[in-house]
N, C-alpha and C positions, 0 to 999 in steps of 0.2 A: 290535630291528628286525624277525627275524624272525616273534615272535609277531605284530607289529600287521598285517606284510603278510600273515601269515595269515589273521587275523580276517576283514580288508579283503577278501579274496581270497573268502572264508567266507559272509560278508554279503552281496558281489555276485552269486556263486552259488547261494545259498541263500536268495538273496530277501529278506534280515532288514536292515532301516536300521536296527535296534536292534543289531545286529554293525557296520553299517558305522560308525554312529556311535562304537562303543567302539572302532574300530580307528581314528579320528579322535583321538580324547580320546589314545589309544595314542602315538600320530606326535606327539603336542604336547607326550606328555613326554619322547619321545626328543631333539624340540629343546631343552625345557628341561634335562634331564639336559647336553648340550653347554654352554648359559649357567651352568647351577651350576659344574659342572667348572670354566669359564673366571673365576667369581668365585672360587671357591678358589684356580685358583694368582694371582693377582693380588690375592689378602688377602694368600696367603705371601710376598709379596716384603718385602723388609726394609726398612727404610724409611729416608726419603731426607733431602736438605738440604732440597727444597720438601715430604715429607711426613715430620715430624719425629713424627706419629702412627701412619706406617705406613699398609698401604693396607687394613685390617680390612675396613673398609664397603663394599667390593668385595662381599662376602658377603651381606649383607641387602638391597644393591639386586640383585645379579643374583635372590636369594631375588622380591623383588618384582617384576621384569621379568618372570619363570616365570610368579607368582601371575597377573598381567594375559594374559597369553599365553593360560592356563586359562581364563580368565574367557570370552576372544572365544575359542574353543575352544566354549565351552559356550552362547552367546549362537549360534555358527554352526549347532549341530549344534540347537538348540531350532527355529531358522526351518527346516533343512530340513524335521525332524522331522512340525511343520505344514503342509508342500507332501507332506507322502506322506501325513499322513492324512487329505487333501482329493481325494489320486488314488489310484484304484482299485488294486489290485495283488493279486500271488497271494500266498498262504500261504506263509512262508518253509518251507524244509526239517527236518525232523525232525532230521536229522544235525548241524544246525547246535548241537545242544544240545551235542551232546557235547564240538564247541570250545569254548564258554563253560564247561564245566565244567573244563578244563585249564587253560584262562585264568585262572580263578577261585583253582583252588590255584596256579599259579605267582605271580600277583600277591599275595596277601596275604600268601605264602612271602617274598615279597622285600619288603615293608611292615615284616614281623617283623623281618627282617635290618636292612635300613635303619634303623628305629628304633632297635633297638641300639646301632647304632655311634652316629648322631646324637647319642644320650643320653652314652653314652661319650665323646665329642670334645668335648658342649657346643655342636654346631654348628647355628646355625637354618637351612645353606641346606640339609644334610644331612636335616633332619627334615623340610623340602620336600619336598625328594627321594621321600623314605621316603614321605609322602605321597600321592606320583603314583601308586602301588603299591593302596594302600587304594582310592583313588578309583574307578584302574580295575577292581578287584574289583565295588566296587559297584556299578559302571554295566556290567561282566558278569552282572553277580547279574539287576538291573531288566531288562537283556535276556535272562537265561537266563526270566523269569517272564510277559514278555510273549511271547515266542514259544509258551509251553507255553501260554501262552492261546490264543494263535491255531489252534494244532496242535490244542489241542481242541475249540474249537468248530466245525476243521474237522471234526473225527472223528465231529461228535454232528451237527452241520447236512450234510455233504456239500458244501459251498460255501465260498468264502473272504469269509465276510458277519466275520468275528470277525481277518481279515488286521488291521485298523486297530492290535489290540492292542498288535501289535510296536512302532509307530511312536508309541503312547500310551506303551511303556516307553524307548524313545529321547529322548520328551521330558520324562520322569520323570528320565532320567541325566542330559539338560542342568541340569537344576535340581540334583541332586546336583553335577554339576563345578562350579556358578556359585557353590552354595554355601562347596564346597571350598576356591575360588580368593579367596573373600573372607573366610573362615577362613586363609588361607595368608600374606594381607597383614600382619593381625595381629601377629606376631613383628618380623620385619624392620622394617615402621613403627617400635614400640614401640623397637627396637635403633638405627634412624638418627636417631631423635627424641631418643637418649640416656634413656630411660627410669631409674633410678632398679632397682637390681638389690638390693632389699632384704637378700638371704640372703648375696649377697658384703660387699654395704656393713658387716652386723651379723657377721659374721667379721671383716670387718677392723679393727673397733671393738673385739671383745676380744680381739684379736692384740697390737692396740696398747696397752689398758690392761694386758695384761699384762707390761710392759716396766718396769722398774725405773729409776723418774726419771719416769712418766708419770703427771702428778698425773690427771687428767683428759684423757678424748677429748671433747669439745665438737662436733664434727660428723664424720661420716663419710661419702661421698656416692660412688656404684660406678657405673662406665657400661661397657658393652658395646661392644666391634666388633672384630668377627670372632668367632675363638672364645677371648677374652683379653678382659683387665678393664682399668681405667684407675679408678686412687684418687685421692680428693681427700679431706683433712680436716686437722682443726683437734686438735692437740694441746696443753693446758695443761704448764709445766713451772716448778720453782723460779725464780721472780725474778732470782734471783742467781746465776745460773749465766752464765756469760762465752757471747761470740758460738760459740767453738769446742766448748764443753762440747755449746748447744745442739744445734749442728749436730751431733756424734757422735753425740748422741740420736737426733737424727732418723731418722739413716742405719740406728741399732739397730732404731727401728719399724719402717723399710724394709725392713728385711729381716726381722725376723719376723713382718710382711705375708706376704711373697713366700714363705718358709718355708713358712706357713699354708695358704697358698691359692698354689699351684703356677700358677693361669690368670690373675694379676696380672702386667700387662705393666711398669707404674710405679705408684709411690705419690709424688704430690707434697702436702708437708706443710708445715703454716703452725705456726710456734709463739707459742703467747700465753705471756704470762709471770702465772703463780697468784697471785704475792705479792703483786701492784699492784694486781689488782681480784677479784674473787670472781665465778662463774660466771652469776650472776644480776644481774650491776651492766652499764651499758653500756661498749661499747667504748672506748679512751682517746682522745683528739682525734687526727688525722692529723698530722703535723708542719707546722705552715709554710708550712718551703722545705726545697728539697731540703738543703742545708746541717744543717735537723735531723732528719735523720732518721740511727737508729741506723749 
């Protein structure tokens, strides 16, 4: 908070809408930093008799509410950007560089942090996070370059005829946030849409063939929410194994699942039986009535 009301503070004094603007982009991730926070503890709650999944998805929409917030963030700071280089104005301050240079190493300092842990935890609202970091570095950066344009052409001209540039690198940064925010969607869509997490699904695949009594895995299928997995798949086993043998099977894949991969919240598992049909034959008729079924 302090740094952004510095900027702001920076920018007003110093003349630079290319400061005011990143100390705008600034203030919009300090709101998003509060929305993430509030999606994480509301993934962590445990989960209930109406959410017998838990509340993971708390995480990739608050992740997506951030992403939009950025978006009109960078949509806002593009329209002003156009009313200042339509109105005359003075050359921002010299001094104002030197803000953007501290700005610059604090926020990609806290990008590198943040990424770490994200990667560490597995978390996408975290790698948002970590993101807001990057962003404003770089739309520090666009405004540390438009300014030194301005300052120079005041140096060589005598006149603020090269002011504009500021406001030309301000709406060079909307276009990086807008980019950002729609780079940001990406994950969380992908997580609420139940995407398909190949590297968890094909661990869990030879988690489970390697369990003794597992003729074959015939499907494995991973879905995401929060920072924890959710299994689905089809397990082949001798024909003639009783209802109970099956089921102790099961429970053994389940748990050298979980063994395996530590971020497995459940694994629910279907057993086919190998002796009755071969893995390339179709499935058997459905029963009836309820009466026949096993």
């Amino acid at each position: 908070m302090a740094l952004a009301i510095g900027k702001l503070l920076a920018g007003i004094l110093g003349n630079s809408y290319a400061l005011v603007a990143d100390a705008i982009e600034s203030l919009a991730d300090i709101v998003g930093s509060g929305v993430i926070f509030s999606g994480l503890v509301i993934s962590s709650r445990p989960a209930s008799e109406q959410h017998p999944y838990g509340f993971g998805k708390a995480e990739p929409l608050a992740s997506l509410a951030v992403a939009i917030l950025v978006l009109l963030a960078g949509g806002a700071i593009a329209y002003e950007a156009v009313q200042e280089i339509i109105t005359p104005h003075h050359t921002p301050e010299w001094w104002t560089l030197l803000v953007l240079v501290v700005v610059v190493v604090v926020k990609e300092s806290f990008f590198r942090l943040g990424r770490r842990r994200a990667s560490a935890d597995g978390s996408t609202a975290l790698a948002t996070d970590a993101f807001h970091h990057r962003a404003d570095a770089v739309t520090s950066l666009a405004a540390f370059i438009g300014i030194s344009i301005a300052l120079i052409g005041k140096w060589r001209t005598g006149t603020d005829a090269w002011a504009p540039a500021d406001d030309w690198a301000a709406l060079l940064a909307s276009g990086i946030i807008a980019a950002g925010a729609v780079r940001m969607m990406i994950p969380p869509l992908r997580e609420l849409l139940d995407q398909q997490s190949e590297e968890i699904a094909e661990a869990a695949r030879a988690a489970a063939a390697a369990v003794p009594g597992v003729v074959k895995v015939q499907k494995s299928f991973a879905r995401k929410s929060g920072v924890l997995y959710w299994i689905d798949m089809h397990i082949w086993v001798d024909g003639t194994m009783t209802v109970r043998e099956s089921h102790a099977l099961a429970h053994a894949v389940k748990d050298a699942v979980r063994a395996k991969i530590p971020q497995v919240r459940d694994v629910l598992i279907h057993i086919e039986p190998a002796t009755t049909q071969t893995p390339s034959s179709p499935a058997p008729p459905l029963p009836s009535s309820p009466s026949a079924a096993p």
